[in-house]
N, C-alpha and C positions, 0 to 999 in steps of 0.2 A: 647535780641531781643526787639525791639521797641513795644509800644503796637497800635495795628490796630486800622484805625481809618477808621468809620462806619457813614453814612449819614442815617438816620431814619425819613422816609416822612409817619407820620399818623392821620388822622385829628383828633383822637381820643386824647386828652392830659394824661389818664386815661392809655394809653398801651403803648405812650412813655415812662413816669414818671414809669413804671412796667419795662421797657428792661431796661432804665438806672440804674436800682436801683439790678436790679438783674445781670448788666454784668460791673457795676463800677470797681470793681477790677479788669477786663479781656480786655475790651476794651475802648476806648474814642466814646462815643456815641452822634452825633451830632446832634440832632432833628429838624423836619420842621412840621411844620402843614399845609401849602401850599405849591402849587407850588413854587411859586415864592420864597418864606424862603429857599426852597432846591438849589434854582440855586443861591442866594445870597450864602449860605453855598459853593457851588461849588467853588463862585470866590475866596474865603480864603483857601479852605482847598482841598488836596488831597486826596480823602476817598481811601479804599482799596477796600470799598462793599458801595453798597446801600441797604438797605432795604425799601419794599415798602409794604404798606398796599393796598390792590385789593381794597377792596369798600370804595372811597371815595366819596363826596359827590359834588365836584368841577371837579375835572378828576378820572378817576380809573386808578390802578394802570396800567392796559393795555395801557391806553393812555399814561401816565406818561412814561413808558417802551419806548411806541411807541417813544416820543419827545428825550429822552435819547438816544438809538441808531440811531436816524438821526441825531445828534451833533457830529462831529468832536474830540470835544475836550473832552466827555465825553462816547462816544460809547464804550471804552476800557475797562471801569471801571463791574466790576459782579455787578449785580444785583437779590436778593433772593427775594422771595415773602411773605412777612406774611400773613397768613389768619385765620380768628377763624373759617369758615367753609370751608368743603370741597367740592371745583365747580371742576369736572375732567376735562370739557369742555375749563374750563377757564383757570384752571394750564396747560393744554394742548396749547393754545395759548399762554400763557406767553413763555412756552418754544420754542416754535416755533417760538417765537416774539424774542428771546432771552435770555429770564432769565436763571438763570443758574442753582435754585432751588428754594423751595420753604417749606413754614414751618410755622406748626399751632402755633397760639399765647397759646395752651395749652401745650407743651412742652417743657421738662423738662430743667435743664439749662445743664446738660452734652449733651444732644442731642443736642440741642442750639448751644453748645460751636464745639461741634465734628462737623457741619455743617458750621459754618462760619471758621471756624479755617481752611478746608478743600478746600475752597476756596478762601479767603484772604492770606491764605501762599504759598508763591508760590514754597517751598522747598519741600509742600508734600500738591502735586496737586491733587483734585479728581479722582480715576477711573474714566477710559471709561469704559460705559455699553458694555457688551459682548452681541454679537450676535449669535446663532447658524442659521447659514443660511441650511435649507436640500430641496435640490432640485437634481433630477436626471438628470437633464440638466445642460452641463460644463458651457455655454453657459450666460441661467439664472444667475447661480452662481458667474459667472465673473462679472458682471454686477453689481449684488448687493454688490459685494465686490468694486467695483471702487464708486457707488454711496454714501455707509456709512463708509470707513476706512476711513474717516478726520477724524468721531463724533467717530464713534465705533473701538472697536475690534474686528474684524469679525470673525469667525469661519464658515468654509463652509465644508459640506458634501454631498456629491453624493450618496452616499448607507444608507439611511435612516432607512434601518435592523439594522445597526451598531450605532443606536441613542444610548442607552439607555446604551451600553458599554461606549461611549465618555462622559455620566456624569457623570462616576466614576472616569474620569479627567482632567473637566472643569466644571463650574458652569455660563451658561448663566443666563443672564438677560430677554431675551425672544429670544422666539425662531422665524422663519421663516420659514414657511415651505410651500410647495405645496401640495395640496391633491390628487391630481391624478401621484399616484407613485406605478411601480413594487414592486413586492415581500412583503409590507406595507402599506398600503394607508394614508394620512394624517389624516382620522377620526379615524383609528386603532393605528395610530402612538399618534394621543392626548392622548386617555385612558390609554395608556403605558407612558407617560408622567405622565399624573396626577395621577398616581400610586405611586409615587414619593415621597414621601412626601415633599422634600425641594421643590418640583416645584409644588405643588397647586395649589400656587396662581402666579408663574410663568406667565407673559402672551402669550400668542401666538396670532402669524399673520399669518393668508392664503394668501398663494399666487394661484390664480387661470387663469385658460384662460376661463371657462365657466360663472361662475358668475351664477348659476343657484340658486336662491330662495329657492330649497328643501334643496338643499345640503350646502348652509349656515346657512339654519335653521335649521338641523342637526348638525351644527359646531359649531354655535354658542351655542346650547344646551350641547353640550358637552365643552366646556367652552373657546372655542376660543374667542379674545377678539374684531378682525378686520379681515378682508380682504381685498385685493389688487387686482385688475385684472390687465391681463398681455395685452397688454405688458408693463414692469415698466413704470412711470412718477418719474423720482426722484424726486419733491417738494410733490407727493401723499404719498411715499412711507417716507420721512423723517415725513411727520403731523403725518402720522397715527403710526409711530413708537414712537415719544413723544409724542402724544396721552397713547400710551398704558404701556409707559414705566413712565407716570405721577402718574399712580394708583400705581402703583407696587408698588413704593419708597413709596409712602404716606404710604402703607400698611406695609415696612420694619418700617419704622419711629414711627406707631403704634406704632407695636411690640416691640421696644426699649423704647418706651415711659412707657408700661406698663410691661414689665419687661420681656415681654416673649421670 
């Protein structure tokens, strides 16, 4: 297999000169300190990823993002995020701007390798994030299945009694759910979640028609991470979903980073 070749835009010389040194025998690593170095890099070489440093001091990496997906010739190409800190805000736009992940300049070189390997090969392509959609309405449910099955694998459920059986076989990425539901409610349906262990830090989204103040600061207290009011807007409903699904990974990624 050929070895991937990787475009690396950071004005830092100090954290180039560290990825190349640490991923020389894995990749061909092509550095830019400017804009302009990357788009010359462009006209020679076909990368498989870009990697892009967020805080630069010229463009940031959102803008850099932005100039790359309105290019024709370069829109196609992944793009991952380096960052030494973590902005939720900001990974959150990237993804929504397009990136395709993102990753602290403090970890490790298997997590490193397991991340871009995951995306630059295209024989063994990233998961889709699973969705558990739980709403008592067919209706709802349809809907949110037509707006995220391009991104997602959706899973929907109508009988929200029957949660806690269905994750003993499937393992969401986050869940979706409605708080105003028969026989469960959504704030009784959270607690039963977060009993969970593998899903803790699971995130969840409310779906609401009320949108009432008390009842999301109830929800959120109990550790939902967003809410939606209804009725859907697909481009609201896609933010806040990689909004929420931004932390999550960083926080899987933690965890691998330090052993746990």
């Amino acid at each position: 297999m050929s070895r991937k070749k990787i475009i690396y835009l950071d004005d830092v010389k100090h954290s180039i000169l560290s990825i190349k040194t640490r991923m020389k025998e894995v990749y061909d690593i092509y550095p830019a300190q400017t804009v302009a170095a990357m788009f010359e890099r462009l006209e020679n070489i076909a990368p498989d990823l870009i990697l892009l440093d967020i805080n630069m001091p010229e463009k940031s990496g959102l803008e850099v993002l932005a100039i790359l997906k309105d290019h024709p010739l370069y829109a196609h190409i992944p793009v991952v995020f380096l960052t030494a800190h973590f902005d939720r805000n900001v990974l959150a736009q990237g993804i929504k701007r397009g990136a395709v992940d993102f990753l602290l300049k403090s970890y490790s070189d298997d997590v490193f390798i397991e991340c871009i390997d995951s995306i630059a090969n295209p024989t063994n392509p990233p998961e889709r994030p699973i969705v558990l959609a739980i709403d008592d309405n067919p209706s709802i449910l349809k809907s949110i299945n037509f707006f995220l099955s391009k991104k997602y694998e959706v899973r929907i459920l109508n009988k929200p009694e029957q949660t806690m059986g269905l994750l003993g076989m499937i393992t969401p990425d986050l869940f979706l759910l409605d708080y105003n539901m028969p026989v469960i409610n959504g704030f009784d349906l959270v607690k039963e979640i977060k009993k969970h262990p593998q899903h803790s830090d699971t995130p969840i989204v409310f779906l609401t028609a009320e949108g009432s103040v008390d009842n999301l600061t109830v929800a959120m207290h109990l550790g939902v991470n967003d809410f939606i009011v209804k009725p859907i807007e697909e481009n609201i409903l896609h933010e806040k979903m990689a909004a929420a699904l931004s932390g999550y990974r960083l926080i899987r990624r933690l965890r691998a980073h330090n052993g746990k």
